[in-house]
N, C-alpha and C positions, 0 to 999 in steps of 0.2 A: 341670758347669756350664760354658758356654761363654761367654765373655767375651769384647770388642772394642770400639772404638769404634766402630761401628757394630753392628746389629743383623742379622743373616742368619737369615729362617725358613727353617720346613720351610712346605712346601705337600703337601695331599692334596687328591684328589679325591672323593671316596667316604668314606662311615663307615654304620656298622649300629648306633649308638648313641642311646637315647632315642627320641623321636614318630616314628612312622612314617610319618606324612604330612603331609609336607611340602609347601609352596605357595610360590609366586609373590609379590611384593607387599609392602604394611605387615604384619610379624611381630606375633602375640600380646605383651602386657605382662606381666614375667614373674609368677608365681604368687608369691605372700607367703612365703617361709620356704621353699620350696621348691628343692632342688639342681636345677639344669640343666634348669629345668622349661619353659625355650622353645628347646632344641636338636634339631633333627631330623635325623632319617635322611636320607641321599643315594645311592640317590636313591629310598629309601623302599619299602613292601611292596604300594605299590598300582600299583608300574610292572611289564609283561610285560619283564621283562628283553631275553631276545632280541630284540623287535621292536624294542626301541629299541637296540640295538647299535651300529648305524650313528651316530644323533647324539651319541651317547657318545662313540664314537670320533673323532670331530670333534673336540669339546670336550677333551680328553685330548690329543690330536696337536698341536692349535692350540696349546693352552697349553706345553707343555713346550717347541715348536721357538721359541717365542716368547719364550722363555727358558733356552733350553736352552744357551747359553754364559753368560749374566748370571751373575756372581760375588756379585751379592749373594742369590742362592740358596744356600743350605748342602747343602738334600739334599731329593728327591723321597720321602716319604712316602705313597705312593701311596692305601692301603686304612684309616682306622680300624677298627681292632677289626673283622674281618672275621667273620661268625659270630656276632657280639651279637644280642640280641632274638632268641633263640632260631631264627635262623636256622641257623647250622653251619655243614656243608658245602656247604651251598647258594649261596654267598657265591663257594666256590671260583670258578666260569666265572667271575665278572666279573672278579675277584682276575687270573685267571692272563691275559685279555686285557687287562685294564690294565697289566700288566708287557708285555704284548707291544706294546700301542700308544705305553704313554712310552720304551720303549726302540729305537724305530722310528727318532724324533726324533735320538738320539744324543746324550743331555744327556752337558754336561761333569758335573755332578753325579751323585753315587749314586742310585741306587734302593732304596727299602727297603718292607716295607710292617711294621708293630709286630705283634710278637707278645704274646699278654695272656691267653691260656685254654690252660693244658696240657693238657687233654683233650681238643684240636681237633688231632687227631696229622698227618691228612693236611694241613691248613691250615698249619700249624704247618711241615712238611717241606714244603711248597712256598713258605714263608714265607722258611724258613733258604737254601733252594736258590739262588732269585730273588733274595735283597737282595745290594747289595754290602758294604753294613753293616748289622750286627742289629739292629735297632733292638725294643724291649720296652716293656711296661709291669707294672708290679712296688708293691705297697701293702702289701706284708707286711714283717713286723719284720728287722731286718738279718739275724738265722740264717737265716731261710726265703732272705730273698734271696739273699744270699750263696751259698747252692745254685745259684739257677736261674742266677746268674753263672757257675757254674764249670760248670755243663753249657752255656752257651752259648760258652762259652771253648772245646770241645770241637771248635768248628766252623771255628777261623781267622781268624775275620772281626773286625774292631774292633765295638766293641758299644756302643750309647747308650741309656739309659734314659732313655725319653721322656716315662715319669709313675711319679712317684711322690710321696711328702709326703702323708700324710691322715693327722695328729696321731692323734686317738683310737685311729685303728688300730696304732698303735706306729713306723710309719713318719715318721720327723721329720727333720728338716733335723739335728740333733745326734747321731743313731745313725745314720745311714745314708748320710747327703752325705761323710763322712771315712772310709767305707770303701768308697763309689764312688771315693774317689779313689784309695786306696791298691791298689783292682783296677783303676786306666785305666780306669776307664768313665764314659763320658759321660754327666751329671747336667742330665735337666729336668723342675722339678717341674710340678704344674697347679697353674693361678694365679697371678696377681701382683697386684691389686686389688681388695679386697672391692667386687662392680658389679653386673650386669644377671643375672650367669649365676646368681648368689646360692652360690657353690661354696663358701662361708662353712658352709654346712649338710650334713648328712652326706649322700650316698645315699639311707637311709632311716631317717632322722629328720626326717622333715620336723618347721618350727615355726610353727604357726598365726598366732600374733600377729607373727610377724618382726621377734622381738625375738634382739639376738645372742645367740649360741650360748654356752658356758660354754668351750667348747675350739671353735674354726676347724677346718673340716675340712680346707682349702685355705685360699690367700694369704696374700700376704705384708705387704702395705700396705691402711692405712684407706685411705678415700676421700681422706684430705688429704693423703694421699703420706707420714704418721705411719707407721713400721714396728709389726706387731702385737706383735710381740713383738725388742725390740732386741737381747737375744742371738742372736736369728736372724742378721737382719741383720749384724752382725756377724762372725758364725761362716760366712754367705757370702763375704764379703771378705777373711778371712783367708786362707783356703781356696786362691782363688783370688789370691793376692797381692795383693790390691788396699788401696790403705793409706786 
């Protein structure tokens, strides 16, 4: 977990995560009970990729040089989950010239894009290649994780884990945030507000009536800024010295 008084995101451009067609305009209202049920793909399965390369690579150039010394950037996150929605490898061309067009720019920032499916090998090795930091996402219990840590230790590079926490799955801020630390790896979970994305609800549990859940799958705070659970809370501050 990174801490300051000030806040530094990552920014990406790209993700292969949930709806795949995305539009223009006033957004859908999210679905009742429903995880991540108004998030879309970027930039979705109904674009001919090549043809549109060119205003891609605008978009991508324009942004980074436009920020490409700002200190209040932490790090370029270029791709989510590249290969999600049953894409794959298919993912790779835009992947490998998005690292070529934000790296044109010259950001004073890293490049990374998260790696999150170990069965995506070529993805995966041009993922580790390309970043200057490894950036992952990781929902398994701290022994599983703690592998995929020490095989990405294997590579030299500093290493952030950019999602993880999803209670049920055994993943908690209390097993797993205290041995991010003790491996130097950079801790951030998904979520901070039970709100719109409804990330309160598992993947696939969805809850008809949108009534809460008995366990949060994500977040950390009610709507009223109340922590869900104050041991968490807590167990973040300590962590990070914060008194």
């Amino acid at each position: 977990m990174l801490i300051s008084t000030t806040l530094k995101p990552f920014s990406f451009f790209f993700d292969d995560c949930w709806n795949n067609d995305p539009k223009p305009g006033i957004q859908p209202a999210p679905k009742t009970g429903i995880h991540n049920s108004g998030w879309v793909q970027d930039p979705g399965t109904h674009v001919n990729l090549p043809a549109h390369y060119p205003v891609l690579e605008r978009y991508v150039k324009d942004v980074v040089a436009t920020f490409a010394h700002d200190k209040r950037i932490l790090l370029w996150d270029l791709y989510n989950e590249p290969g999600n929605s049953n894409k794959k490898e298919s993912s790779l061309p835009l992947l490998a010239k998005t690292f070529e067009w934000a790296r044109s720019s010259h950001p004073d920032q890293p490049l990374s894009a998260g790696l999150w499916d170990w069965s995506f090998e070529k993805l995966n090795a041009f993922q580790v290649a390309n970043s200057d930091v490894i950036t992952y996402h990781d929902y398994e219990e701290p022994n599983w994780h703690l592998r995929v840590i020490q095989m990405l230790k294997a590579n030299g590079k500093p290493l952030i884990c950019t999602e993880y926490m999803a209670r049920p799955r055994g993943s908690r801020f209390d097993n797993v945030m205290p041995m991010l630390k003790e491996q130097h790896v950079g801790a951030i979970n998904w979520g901070l507000v039970a709100g719109k994305t409804n990330t309160m609800y598992a993947w696939d549990t969805p809850i008809a009536s949108g009534e809460e859940p008995k366990l949060w799958f994500h977040e950390v705070f009610r709507k009223d800024g109340t922590p869900y659970k104050q041991e968490e809370t807590d167990l973040i501050k300590k962590l990070n010295g914060v008194k």
